[in-house]
Residue, then its C-alpha position, 0 to 999 in steps of 0.5 A: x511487541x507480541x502484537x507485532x510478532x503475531x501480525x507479521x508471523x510470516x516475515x518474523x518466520x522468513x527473517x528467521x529462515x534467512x538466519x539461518x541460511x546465513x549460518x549455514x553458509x558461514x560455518x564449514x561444511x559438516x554432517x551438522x550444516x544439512x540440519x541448519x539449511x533443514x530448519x531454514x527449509x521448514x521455518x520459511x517454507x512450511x506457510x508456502x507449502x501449506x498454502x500452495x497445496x491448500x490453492x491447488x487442491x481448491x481451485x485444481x490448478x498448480x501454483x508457483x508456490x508448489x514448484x518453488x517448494x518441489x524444487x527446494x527439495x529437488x536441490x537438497x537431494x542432490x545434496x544442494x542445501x544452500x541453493x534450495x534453502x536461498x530459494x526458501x528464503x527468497x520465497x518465503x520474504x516475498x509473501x512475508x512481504x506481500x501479506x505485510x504491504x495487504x496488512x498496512x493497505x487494510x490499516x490505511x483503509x481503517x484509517x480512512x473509515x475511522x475519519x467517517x463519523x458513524x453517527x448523524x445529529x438527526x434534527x426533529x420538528x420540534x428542533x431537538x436532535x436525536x443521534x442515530x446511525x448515519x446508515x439509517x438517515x435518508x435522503x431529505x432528512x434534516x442533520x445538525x452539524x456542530x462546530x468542530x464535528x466532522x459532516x457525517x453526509x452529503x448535503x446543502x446548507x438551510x440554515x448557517x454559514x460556518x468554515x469547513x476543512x475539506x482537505x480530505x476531499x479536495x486537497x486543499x487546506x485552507x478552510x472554505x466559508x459556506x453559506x445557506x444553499x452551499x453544498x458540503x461533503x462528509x469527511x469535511x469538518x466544520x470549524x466555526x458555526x452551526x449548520x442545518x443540513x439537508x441530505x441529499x446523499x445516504x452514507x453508501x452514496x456519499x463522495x467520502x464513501x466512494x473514495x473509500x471504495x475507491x482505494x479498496x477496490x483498487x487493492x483487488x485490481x492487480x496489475x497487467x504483470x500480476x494478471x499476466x503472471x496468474x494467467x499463466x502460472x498453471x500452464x507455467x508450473x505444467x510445462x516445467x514439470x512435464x520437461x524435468x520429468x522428461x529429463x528424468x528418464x530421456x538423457x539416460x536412454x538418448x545420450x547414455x547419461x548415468x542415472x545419477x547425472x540424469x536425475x542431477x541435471x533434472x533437478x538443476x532444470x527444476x531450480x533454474x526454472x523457478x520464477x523466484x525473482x518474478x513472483x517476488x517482485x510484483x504484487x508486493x510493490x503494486x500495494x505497497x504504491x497503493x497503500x502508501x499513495x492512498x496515506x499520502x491523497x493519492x488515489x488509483x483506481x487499480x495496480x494496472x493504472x499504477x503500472x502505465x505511469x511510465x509510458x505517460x510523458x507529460x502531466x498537466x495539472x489543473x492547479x498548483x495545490x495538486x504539485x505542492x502542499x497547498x499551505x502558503x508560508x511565508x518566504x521573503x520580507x521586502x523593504x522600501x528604503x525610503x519609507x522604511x528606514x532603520x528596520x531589519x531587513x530579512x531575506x530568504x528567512x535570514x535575519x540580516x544583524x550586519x550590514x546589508x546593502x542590496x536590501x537596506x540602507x540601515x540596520x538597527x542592532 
């Protein structure tokens, strides 16, 4: 449980934020309601704020981060603690989200790491095996591959014939038998007999290798939204505090608005302005669909080709196990009447104990 709370700190804090938020808004307004809202302010603010002033002193470009803490406040001095302390909350989830999604996305990647075997059973000439790191095996070398052990590289088969599981490569469950000259990849594992292997693949070149990268990669690879929305984060942030700070001062002086009307409906601007419900809604969807496709064997090369999914209007598919499980069952039992008289007749997984007379002439209780 404190593992748990020390890995998501940032969405146990926004949680915790929106409590009370929503205490603040269930109790009656009081000199006692501003302290509630502050501290939903301080518990899912302060990373944000922290983070967009450490961002915008490093790269010296402005940041939504800032705008949404700078409008915060501006709505709790005109004395709008509700609204300022929702856009805290909202903030404050959203990159409780993300980092959470990025945390899980790191966890599939582990997990795909951890199905590559680190070590490689080097045959010597004297055919005894030595253990050694798969990175220093090179290309032509010879590896022994026991029953049950997982191939930690890529290489063709001298000598054996055993049945491999290359559901993580391929897809396919059902085991394929492999023969002398046949290629085998890492991450298959091999069921039944020995095998001696060349390599033909060092362990940063291998195919399981690069499906790693893949996915990876794929999680630095925003999508055409996210990259829409970093580009113009800078210039959005200017513009906003460039109009509220014309708004400050302008009104007063063009339409005779009182000082305190004017910095009112400045500070209004500023938090109507805040892109909230954007920024939250992006980044943490796009790795999510990662992660959770890369869990499920479904790779994409990036949040960009995640995102064109929608304008494609039709797919095809070069076989069957691409849209199902691949694993055949059994579905339905059918029986000639004549030459098997007197048996159970099942249909559709339902045993048939009564009388059945599409099927079967007969039943035997």
């Amino acid at each position: 449980m404190i593992y748990f709370l020390k890995r998501n700190i940032e969405l146990v804090a926004a949680i915790t934020s929106g409590l009370f938020l929503l205490i603040g808004w269930l109790l009656p307004e009081n000199s006692v309601t501003p302290i509630i809202f502050l501290i939903a302010f301080v518990v899912g603010g302060f990373a944000k704020a922290r983070e967009g002033i450490t961002n915008t002193i490093q790269t010296k470009k402005l940041n939504v981060e800032l705008l949404m803490v700078i409008a915060a406040i501006g709505a709790s001095i005109i004395g709008y603690w509700l609204e300022g302390a929702v856009l805290i909350f909202i903030f404050s989830l959203s990159g409780a989200l993300e980092t959470y999604t990025m945390n899980k996305s790191k966890r599939e990647i582990s997990n795909l790491l951890e199905m590559q075997p680190m070590m490689a059973s080097l045959l010597q000439a004297d055919n005894t095996t030595t253990a050694v790191p798969i990175e220093e095996v090179l290309e032509g070398q010879f590896i022994l591959i026991r029953p049950g052990e997982t191939v930690p590289l890529d290489g063709f088969i001298i000598n054996g014939v055993s049945t491999l599981d290359e559901a993580t490569i391929s897809g396919e469950p059902i085991p394929i038998e492999k023969k002398e000259n046949d290629h085998i990849f890492a991450g298959s594992i091999n069921l039944s007999g020995a095998l001696t292997v060349k390599v033909t693949q060092t362990s940063e070149n291998t195919l399981f290798s690069k499906i790693i990268e893949l996915v990876q990669h794929a999680q630095s690879k925003p999508s055409r939204t996210a990259r829409f929305i970093e580009r113009f984060e800078d210039t959005y942030v200017k513009i906003i505090l460039v109009t509220v700070g014309i708004m400050l001062f302008l009104p007063h002086f063009i339409f005779g608005w009182d000082w305190t009307e004017t910095f009112y409906r400045a500070m209004v601007l500023l938090v109507v302005a805040s892109p909230c419900a954007l920024v939250a809604s992006v980044t943490p969807t796009t790795l999510a669909a990662i992660s959770n496709g890369a869990r499920h064997g479904i790779l994409f090369k990036g949040g960009v080709y995640l995102e064109n999914l929608h304008s494609i209007p039709a797919i095809a598919f070069d076989k069957t196990g691409t849209l199902t499980q691949g694993k055949p069952v059994l579905t339905d039992i059918y029986l000639e009447k004549k030459r098997f008289p007197g048996l159970y007749c099942f249909h559709r997984e339902q045993v048939h104990t009564s009388t059945c007379t599409k099927y079967c002439s007969r039943i035997r209780h």
